[in-house]
C-alpha positions as CSV (number, residue, x, y, z in Angstrom):
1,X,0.0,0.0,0.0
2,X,1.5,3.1,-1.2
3,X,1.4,6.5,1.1
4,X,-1.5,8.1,-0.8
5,X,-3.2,5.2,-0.1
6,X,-2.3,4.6,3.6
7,X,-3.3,8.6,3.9
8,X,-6.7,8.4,2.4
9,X,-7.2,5.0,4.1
10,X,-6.4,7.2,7.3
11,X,-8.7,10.2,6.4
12,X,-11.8,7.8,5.8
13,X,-11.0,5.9,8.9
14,X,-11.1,9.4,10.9
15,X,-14.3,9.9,8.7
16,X,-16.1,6.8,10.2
17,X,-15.1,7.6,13.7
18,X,-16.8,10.7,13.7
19,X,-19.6,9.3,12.4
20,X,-19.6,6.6,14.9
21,X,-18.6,8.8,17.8
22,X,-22.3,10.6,17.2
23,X,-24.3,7.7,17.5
24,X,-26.8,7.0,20.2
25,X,-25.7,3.1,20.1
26,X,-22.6,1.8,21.7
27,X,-20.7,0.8,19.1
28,X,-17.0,-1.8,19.4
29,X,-14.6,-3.5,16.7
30,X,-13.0,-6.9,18.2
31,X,-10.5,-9.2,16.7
32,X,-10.6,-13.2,16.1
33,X,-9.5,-13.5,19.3
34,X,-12.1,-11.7,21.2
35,X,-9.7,-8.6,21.7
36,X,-11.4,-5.1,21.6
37,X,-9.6,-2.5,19.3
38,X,-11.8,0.1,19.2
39,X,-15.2,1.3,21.4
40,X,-17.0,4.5,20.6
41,X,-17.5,7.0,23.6
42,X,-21.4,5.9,23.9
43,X,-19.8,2.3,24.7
44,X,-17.8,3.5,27.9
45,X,-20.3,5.4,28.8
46,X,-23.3,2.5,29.0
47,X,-20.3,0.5,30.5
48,X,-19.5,2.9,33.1
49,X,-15.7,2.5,32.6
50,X,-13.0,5.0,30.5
51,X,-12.2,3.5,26.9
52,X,-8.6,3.0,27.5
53,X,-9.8,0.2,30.1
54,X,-11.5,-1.7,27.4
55,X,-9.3,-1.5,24.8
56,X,-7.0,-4.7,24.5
57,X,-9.6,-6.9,26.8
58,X,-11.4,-9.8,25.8
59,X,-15.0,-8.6,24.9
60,X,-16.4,-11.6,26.9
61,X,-14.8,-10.6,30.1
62,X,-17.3,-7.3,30.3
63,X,-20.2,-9.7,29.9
64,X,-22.1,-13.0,32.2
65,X,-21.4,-16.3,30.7
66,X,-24.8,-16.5,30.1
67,X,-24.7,-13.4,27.5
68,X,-21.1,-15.0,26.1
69,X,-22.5,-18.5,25.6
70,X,-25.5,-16.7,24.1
71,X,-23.1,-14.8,21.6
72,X,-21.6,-18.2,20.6
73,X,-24.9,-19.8,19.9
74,X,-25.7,-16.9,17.5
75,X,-22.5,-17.1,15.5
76,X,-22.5,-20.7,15.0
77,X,-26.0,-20.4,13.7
78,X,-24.4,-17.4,11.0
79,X,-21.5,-19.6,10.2
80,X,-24.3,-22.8,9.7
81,X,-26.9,-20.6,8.0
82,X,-24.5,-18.5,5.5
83,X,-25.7,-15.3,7.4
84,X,-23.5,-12.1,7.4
85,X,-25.5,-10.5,10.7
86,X,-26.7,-11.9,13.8
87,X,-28.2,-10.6,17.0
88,X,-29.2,-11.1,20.3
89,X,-31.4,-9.5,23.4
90,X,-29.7,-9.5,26.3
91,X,-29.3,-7.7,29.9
92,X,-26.2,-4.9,29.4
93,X,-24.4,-5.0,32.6
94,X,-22.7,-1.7,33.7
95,X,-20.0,-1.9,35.8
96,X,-21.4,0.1,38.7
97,X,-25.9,0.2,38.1
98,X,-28.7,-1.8,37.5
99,X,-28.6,-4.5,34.6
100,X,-30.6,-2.9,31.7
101,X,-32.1,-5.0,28.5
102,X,-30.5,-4.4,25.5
103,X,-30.3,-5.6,21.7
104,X,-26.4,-6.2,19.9
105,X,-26.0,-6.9,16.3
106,X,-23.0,-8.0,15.3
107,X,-21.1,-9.3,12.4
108,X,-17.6,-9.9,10.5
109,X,-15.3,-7.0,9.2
110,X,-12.0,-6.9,7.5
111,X,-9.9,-4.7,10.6
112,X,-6.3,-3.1,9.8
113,X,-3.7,-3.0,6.7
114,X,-4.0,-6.9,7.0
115,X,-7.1,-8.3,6.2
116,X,-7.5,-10.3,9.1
117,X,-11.0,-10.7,10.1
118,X,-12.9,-9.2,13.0
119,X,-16.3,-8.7,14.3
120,X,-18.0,-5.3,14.6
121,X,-21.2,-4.8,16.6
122,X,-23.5,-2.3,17.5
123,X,-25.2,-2.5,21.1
124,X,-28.7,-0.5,21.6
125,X,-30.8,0.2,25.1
126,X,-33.9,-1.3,24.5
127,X,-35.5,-0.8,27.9
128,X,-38.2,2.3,26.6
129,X,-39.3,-0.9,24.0
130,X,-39.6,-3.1,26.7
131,X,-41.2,-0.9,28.6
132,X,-44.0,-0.1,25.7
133,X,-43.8,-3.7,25.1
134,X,-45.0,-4.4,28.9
135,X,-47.4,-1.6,28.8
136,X,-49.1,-3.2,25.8
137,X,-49.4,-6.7,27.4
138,X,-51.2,-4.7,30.6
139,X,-53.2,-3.1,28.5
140,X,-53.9,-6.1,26.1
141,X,-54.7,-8.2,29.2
142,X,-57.3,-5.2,30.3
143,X,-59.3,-5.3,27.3
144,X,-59.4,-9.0,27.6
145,X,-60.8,-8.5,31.1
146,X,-63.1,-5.8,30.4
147,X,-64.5,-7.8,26.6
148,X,-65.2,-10.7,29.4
149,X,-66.9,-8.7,31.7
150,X,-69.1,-7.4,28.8
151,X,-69.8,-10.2,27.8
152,X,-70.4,-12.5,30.5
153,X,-72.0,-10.1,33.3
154,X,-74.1,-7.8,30.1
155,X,-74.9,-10.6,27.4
156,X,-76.5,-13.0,30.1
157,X,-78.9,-10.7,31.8
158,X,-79.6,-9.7,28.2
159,X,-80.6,-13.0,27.3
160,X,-82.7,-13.6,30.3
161,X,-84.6,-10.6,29.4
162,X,-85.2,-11.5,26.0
163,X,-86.3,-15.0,27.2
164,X,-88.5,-13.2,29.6
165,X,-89.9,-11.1,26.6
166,X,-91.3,-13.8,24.4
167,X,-92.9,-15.3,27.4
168,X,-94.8,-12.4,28.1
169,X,-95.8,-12.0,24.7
170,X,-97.3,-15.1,24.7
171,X,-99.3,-14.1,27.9
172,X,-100.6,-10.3,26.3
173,X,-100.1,-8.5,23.4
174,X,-98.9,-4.8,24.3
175,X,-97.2,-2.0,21.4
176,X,-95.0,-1.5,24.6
177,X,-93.6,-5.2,24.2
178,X,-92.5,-4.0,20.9
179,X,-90.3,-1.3,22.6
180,X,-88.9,-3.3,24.7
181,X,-87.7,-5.8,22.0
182,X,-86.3,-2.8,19.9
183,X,-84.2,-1.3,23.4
184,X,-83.1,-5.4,23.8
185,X,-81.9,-5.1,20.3
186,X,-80.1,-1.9,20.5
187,X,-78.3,-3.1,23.8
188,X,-77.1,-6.5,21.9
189,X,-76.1,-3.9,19.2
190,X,-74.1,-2.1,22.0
191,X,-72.8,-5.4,23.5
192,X,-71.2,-6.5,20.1
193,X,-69.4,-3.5,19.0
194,X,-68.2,-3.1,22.4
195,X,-66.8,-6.6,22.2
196,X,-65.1,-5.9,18.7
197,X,-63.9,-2.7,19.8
198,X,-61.6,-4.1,22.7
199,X,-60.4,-7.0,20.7
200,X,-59.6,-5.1,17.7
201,X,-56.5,-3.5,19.2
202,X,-54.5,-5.8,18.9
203,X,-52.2,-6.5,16.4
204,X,-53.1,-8.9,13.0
205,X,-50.9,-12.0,13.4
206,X,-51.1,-13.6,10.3
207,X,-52.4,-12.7,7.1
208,X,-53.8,-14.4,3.6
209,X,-54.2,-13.7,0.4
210,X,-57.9,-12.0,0.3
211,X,-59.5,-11.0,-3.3
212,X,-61.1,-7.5,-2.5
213,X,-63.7,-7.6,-4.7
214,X,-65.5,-11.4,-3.7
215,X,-65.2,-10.2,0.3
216,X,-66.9,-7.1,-0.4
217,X,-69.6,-9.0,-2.4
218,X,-70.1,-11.2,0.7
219,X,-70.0,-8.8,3.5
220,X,-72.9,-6.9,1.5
221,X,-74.7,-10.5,1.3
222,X,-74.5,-10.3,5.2
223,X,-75.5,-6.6,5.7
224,X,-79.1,-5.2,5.1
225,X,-78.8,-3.4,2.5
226,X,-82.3,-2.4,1.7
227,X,-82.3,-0.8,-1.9
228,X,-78.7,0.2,-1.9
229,X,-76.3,-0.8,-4.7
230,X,-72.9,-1.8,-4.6
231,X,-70.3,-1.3,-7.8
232,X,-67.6,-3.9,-6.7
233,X,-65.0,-2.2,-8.8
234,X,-61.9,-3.5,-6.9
235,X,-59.5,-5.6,-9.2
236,X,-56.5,-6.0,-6.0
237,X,-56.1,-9.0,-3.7
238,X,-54.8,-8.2,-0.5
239,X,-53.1,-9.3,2.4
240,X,-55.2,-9.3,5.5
241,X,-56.7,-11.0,8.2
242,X,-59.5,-12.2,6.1
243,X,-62.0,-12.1,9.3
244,X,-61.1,-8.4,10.2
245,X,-61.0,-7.0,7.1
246,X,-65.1,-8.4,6.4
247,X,-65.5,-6.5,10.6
248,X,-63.9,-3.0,8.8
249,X,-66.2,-3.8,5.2
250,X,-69.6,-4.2,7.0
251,X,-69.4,-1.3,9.4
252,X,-68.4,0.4,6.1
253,X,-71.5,-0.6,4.1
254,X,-73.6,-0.3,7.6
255,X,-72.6,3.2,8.0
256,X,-73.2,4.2,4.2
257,X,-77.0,2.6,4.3
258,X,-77.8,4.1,7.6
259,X,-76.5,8.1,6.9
260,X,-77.2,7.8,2.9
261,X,-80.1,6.1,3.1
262,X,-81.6,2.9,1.5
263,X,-80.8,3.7,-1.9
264,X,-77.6,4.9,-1.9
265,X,-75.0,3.4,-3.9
266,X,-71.9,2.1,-2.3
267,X,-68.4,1.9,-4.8
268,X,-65.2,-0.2,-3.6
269,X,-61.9,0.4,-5.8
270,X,-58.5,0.2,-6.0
271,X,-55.3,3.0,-4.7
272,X,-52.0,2.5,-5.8
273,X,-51.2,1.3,-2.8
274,X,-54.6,0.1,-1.4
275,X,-58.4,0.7,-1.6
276,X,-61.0,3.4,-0.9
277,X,-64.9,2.5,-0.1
278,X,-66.7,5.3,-1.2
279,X,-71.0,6.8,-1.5
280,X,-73.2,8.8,-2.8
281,X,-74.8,9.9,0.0
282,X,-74.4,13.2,2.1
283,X,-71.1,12.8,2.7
284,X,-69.2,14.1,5.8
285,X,-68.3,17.8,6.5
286,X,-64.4,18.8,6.3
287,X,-65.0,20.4,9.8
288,X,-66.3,17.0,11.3
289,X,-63.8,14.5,9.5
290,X,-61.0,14.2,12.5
291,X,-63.6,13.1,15.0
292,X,-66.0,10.5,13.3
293,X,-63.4,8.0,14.2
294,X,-64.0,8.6,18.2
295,X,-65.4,6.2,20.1
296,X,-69.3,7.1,20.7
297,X,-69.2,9.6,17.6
298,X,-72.8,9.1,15.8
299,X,-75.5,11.6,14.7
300,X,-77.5,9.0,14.1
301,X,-79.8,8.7,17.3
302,X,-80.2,4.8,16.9
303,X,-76.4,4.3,15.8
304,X,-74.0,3.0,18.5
305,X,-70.9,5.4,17.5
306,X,-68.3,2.7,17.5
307,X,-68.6,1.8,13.8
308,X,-66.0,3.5,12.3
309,X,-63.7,3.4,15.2
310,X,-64.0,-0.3,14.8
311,X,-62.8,0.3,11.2
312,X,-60.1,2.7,12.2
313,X,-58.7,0.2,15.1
314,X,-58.7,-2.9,12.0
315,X,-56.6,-0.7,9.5
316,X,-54.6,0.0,12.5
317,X,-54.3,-3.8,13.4
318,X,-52.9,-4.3,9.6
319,X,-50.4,-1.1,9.9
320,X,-52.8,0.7,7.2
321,X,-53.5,4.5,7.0
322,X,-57.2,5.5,6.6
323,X,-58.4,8.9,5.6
324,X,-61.8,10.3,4.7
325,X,-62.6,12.6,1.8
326,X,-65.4,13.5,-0.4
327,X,-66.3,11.3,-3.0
328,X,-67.0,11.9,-6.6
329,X,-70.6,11.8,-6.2
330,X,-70.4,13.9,-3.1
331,X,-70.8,11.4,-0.4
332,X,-67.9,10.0,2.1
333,X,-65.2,8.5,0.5
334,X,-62.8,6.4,3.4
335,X,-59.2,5.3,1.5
336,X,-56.9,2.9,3.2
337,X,-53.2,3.1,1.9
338,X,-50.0,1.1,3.3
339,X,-51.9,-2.0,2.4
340,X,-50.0,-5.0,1.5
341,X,-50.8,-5.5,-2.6
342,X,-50.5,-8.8,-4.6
């Protein structure tokens, strides 16, 4: 290697360290043997220790066995696999402090004139993930409690009730009975988009391949639809959770018969990077658009409000953007982009 090259060698390595010197992650450079050559200031600092105390250690003796043997597992599996990269989760252990969990990637680099071969890897705090992470679960776990309560300690009175209703209608004929069936209906209304609501928060786990334009057809089979029409326009298939996406559909064609009334026509067609279910009906005011996605939100006085926030919450689930707008014909026109395209 001649000097020019040994000098601009030296300027991009000075290059790099600045770089890495900015970084929020602890970064370190090892060779075969384990020895540390270089750690970036953010690495001493999470360690606790000055650099010059890591440098020419063995990486493993800063770590448990636990994390080394860890470390080992991963790289045989990149040497078996073919894999350049390979990470772990572990608990970073400062030398004075709590133990904090944290994520290292890691993988092989050609270090000094020589070409002999090191590792390089990166080292991240992960406890503000695991923190959200734990929130989530509590939070998951809450819903799940509060969807049983609804269900158990609301749907079974319910049911007596009903049960109680067609026995007295086979004792007297009253217009008042007729009341009561319609409040009984409203509150099993109530019941079920409650129970949708809470379990719609969490994330889609798997998805299929889902042809837009058959689900539409059979979520309006399963929707009364009165006089409306439907133009199933949508060429795309999808991937979704199959029984979500007919959850977001329905409330969709449910909330375009009930405020456009029973003739109004109902269009689903493709985006570039999604779909859009669209109406002809009175469509939504610009000044109202940010809050019909609230829980509760209706001004329809026999609507239970949670329709389109259950829509919201399943494009959520899938990691898909929805918007309203006006359509062509004037009505409400709700796109969902992000979506996952065949």
């Amino acid at each position: 290697m001649g000097d020019r090259d040994r000098e601009r060698r030296a300027r991009d390595l000075r290059r790099y360290e600045t770089i890495l010197e900015s970084l929020d992650d602890a970064v370190y450079a090892i060779r075969p043997d384990g020895t540390i050559v270089y750690v970036n200031e953010r690495y001493a600092e999470m360690k606790g220790v000055d650099r010059d105390e890591l440098l020419g250690t063995d990486i493993y003796d800063w770590v448990s066995e636990e994390t080394a043997e860890r470390a080992r597992r991963e790289r045989a599996a990149m040497r078996e696999e073919g894999r350049d990269a390979g990470s772990i989760e572990y608990e970073f252990e400062p030398v004075d402090g709590e133990p904090f969990p944290a994520e290292m990637r890691f993988g092989p680099t050609e270090l000094g004139d020589d070409g002999e071969l090191g590792r390089v890897g990166v080292i991240r705090d992960v406890s503000e993930r695991r923190r959200r992470e734990r929130e989530l679960e509590r939070q998951n776990e809450r819903l799940e409690e509060f969807a049983s309560i609804v269900s158990h300690d609301l749907r079974n009175p319910l049911d007596v009730a009903q049960g109680r209703l067609e026995l007295a209608r086979e004792e007297v004929e009253s217009p008042h009975l007729d009341a009561v069936a319609r409040a009984h209906e409203r509150m099993a209304t109530l019941i079920d988009d409650l129970l949708t609501l809470a379990r719609e928060g969490v994330d889609v786990e798997s998805t299929e391949a889902v042809d837009l334009t058959a689900v539409t057809r059979e979520c309006w089979r399963g929707v009364d639809t009165a006089d409306a029409t439907l133009n199933a326009a949508a060429s795309l298939t999808v991937r979704a959770d199959r029984s979500r996406l007919k959850q977001l559909l329905e409330n969709l064609i449910r909330n375009a018969v009930e405020h456009g009334g029973e003739a109004v026509a109902v269009t689903v067609g493709d985006l570039d990077d999604g779909f859009y279910v669209a109406d002809d009906g009175p469509g939504i005011p610009e000044g109202e658009r940010d809050a019909i996605f609230e829980a509760g939100h209706t001004t329809d006085p026999n609507g239970t409000g949670f329709g389109l926030a259950i829509v919201e919450r399943v494009a959520e689930a899938h990691g898909w953007t929805v918007s309203v707008a006006a359509s062509d014909a004037g009505g409400a026109r709700f796109e969902f982009t992000g979506v996952d395209v065949e």
